[in-house]
N, C-alpha and C positions, 0 to 999 in steps of 0.2 A: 932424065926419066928412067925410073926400075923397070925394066921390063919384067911381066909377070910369067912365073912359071905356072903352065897349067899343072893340075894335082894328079897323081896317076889314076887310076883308074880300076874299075874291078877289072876290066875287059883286060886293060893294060899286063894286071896280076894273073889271068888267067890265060892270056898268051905265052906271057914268060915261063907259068911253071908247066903250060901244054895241059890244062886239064877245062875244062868248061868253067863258065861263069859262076853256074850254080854248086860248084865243086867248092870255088874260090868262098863262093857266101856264105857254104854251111861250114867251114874253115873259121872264119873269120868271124864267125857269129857264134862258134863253139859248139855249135849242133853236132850231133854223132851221127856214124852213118859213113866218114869217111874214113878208108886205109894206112895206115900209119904212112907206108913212103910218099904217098897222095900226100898226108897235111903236111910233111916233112917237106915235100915243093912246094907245097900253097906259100905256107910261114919262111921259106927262104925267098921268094919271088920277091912277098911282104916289104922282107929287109931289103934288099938289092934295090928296089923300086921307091924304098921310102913310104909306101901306101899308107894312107890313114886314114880309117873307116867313116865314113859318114855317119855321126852319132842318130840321130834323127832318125834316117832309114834303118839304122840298127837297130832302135828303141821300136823302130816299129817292127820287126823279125822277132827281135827279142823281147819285147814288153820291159824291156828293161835299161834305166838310165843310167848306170852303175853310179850313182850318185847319192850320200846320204847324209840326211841332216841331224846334226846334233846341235841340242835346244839345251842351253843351258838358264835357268830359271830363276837369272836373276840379272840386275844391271850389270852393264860394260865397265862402270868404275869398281866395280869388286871379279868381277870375270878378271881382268886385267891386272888386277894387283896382287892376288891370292895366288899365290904357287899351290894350291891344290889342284887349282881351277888347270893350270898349262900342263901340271903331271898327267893327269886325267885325259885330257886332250892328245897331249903326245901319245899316252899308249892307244887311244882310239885310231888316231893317223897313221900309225904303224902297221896296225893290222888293215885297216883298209887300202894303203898304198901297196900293201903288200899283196893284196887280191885287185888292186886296179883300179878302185873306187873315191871317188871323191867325196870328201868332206866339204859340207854346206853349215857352215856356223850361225845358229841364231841362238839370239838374245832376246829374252822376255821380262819387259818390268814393270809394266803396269797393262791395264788394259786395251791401247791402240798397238802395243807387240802384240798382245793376244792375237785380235782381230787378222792382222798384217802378216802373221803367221798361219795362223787356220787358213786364208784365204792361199797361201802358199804352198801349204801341203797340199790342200786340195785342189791345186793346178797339177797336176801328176809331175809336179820335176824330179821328183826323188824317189827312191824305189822304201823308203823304210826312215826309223828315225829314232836315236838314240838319244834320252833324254836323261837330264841327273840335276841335283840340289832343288827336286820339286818340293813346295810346299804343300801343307793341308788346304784342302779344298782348292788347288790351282785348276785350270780350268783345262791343261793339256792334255790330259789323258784323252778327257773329251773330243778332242780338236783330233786328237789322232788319230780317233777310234771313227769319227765321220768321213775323215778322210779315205778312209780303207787300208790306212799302212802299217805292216805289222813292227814294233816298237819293242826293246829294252829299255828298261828302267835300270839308272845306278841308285842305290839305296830300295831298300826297302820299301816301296809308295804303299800311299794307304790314301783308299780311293773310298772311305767312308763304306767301310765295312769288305772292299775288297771284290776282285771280280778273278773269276776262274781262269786261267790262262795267261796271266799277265809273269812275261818276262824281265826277272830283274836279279843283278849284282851286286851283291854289299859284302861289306868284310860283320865282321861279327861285334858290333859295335857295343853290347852289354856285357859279353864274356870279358873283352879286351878295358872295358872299364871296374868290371869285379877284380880282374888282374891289377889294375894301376892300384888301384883301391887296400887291394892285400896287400900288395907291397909296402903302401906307406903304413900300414898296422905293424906290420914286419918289422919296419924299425922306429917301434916304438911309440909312433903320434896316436894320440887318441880323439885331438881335437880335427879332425880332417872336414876342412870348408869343399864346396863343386861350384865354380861357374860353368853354367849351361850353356850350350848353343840354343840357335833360336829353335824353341821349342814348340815352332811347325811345321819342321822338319823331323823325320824319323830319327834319324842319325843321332840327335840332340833329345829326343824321348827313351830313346833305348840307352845310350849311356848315362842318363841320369837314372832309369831304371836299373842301371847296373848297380852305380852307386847304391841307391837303396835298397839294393840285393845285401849287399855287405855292410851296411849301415840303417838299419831299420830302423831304427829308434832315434835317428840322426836328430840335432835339432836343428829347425825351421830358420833361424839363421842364418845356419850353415850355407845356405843355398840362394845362390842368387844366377837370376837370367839373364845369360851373353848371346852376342850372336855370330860367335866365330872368327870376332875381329879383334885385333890386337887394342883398340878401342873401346871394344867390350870390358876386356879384360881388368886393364887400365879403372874404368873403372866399377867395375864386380868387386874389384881388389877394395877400392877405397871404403868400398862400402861394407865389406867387410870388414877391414880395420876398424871401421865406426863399429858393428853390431859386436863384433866377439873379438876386441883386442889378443885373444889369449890363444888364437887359433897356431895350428901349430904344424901344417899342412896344406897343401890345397892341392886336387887334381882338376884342371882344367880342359874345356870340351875339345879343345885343339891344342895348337903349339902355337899358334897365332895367340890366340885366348892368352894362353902361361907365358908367351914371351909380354905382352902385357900388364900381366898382374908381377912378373920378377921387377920390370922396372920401379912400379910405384913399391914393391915392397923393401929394393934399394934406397929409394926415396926418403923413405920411413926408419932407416937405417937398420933396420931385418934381414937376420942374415941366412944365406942359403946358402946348406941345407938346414947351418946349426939350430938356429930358431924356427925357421918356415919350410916345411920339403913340398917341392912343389913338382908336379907329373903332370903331362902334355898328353895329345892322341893325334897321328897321326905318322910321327916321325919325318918330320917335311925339309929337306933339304933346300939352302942352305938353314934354315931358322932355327931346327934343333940345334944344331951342333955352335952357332953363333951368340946363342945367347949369352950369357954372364950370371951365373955357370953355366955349363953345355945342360941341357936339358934331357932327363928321362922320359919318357915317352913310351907310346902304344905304337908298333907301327904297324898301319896296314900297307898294304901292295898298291896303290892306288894305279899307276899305270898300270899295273897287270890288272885290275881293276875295268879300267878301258880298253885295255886288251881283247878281255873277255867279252867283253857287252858284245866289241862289233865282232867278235868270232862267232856267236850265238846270233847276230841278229843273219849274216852273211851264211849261218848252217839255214836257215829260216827260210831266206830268199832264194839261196840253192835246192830246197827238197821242191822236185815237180809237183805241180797241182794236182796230179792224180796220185800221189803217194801215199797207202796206206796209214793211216792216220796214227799207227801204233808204232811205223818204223822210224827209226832216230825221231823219235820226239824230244822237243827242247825243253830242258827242266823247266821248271816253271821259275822258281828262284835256286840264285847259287849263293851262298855265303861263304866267305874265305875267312880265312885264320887269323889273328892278330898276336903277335908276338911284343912281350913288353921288353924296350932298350934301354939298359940301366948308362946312364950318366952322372955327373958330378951333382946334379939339381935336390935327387933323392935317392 
């Protein structure tokens, strides 16, 4: 039999470094008020002793779990197979591991995630909630906004007409597709097809909106609905083939999407770039650079993407309730840059 180690103690930490109990708690609880060589024994006592806070009594000191949930808004068979989906995630975990915080991963795909989620945020276990790949009319915002917790969005949401205050990340998703766009005019194609992402999602409304930024008069054709899966693409592509044999280009809503539609247009024995030049969005490691040819692309930052969210949601949690409502206020939305990566494709 293991014998048990009892756990140290506050009393225990507050013996060791010689200062009071309640010295030890507002140390440890990050409250201010204590003298620099004071926390310098509290936080060495800490180590020596091994001490580890009782989360619970903490959360009740601090109103706070350091815990937060990011809901990604769509099934676990595409969460898990999308390399956007672990980019995204990794740069969220980094920033928060790096402030001390845990990540609470959920997944939402039909309506008993809804419910199973709402009923979970509104248990207080997490301080805030980082949301991305929401659809039109999804019902989270909702769920968030009843819970009481303040929330980033990645993308652009659009909550049916939009509410004031709402924090959100996205790269520039129509600029970055007027750019693929130009390019392939640049050299030369005239006939340029767009398979879309699914288009209720912002991401997939603004890039096709870019497209018809620089292609106004496009024709009706040209354009067919993907939903960001290399399946889409596959077959966006076929049907293509079918409508406008003569097409002589395609930029697609991702690189998932374009490595889809290269296959079938190898298939077809169309060759790329000579006959087809084809452009991706995202720049997604490894699948740009794997494809057959390496694939041009939009890239955005997508970890620095998730980066970002949880550094604004974590600037959020940190300003005290009494804080004048004008100091460091959190933008409301940030957009980042999107730079176009020439490869062999176009």
């Amino acid at each position: 039999m293991t014998e048990t180690v009892p756990r140290p103690t506050l009393e225990a930490v507050a013996a060791r470094a010689g200062v009071s109990r309640a010295t030890v708690s507002r140390v440890v609880n990050g409250s201010d008020g204590v003298r620099e060589p004071l926390a310098e024994r509290v936080r060495r006592a800490v180590d020596e002793l091994g001490y580890v806070p009782n989360q619970a009594a903490r959360s009740l000191v601090t109103r706070r779990h350091d815990a937060v949930a990011v809901i990604v808004a769509e099934p676990e068979t595409r969460v898990f197979a999308d390399p956007f989906f672990a980019r995204q995630l990794r740069g969220i975990s980094k920033e928060l591991t790096a402030h001390d915080n845990q990540l609470v991963l959920l997944l939402t795909e039909d309506r008993d995630d809804h419910a199973r989620v709402g009923r979970y945020l509104a248990g207080g276990h997490v301080d805030g909630a980082l949301v991305f790949s929401l659809h039109i009319d999804d019902p989270l915002p909702g769920l968030i906004r009843r819970a009481g917790l303040p929330a980033v969005f990645g993308g652009r949401p659009d909550f049916g007409g939009g509410r004031d205050g709402v924090v959100y990340v996205d790269s520039d998703n129509r600029g970055g597709a007027r750019d693929a766009v130009r390019h392939l005019l640049g050299l030369g194609r005239s006939r340029i097809a767009h398979i879309t992402g699914a288009l209720d999602q912002t991401s997939a409304v603004d890039r096709l909106d870019g497209f018809r930024d620089v292609r106004v008069d496009t024709d009706p054709r040209l354009v067919v609905e993907g939903d960001f899966t290399a399946a889409s693409g596959e077959r966006a592509m076929r049907e293509l083939l079918g409508r406008r044999p003569d097409l002589d280009a395609v930029f697609a809503a991702n690189d998932l999407t374009a490595a889809g539609a290269l296959r079938v247009l190898r298939e077809h024995g169309r060759r790329v770039p000579d006959d087809v030049a084809v452009v991706g969005f995202d720049d997604m490691q490894p699948v740009a650079e794997q494809t057959e040819p390496p694939l041009t692309t939009v890239r955005q930052d997508i970890e620095g993407m998730g980066r970002l969210m949880a550094r604004l949601l974590l600037r959020e949690l940190d300003r005290p309730a009494t804080a004048d409502e004008d100091a460091g206020v959190t933008p409301s939305g940030v957009v980042l840059p999107t730079t176009l990566v020439r490869r062999a494709s176009a």
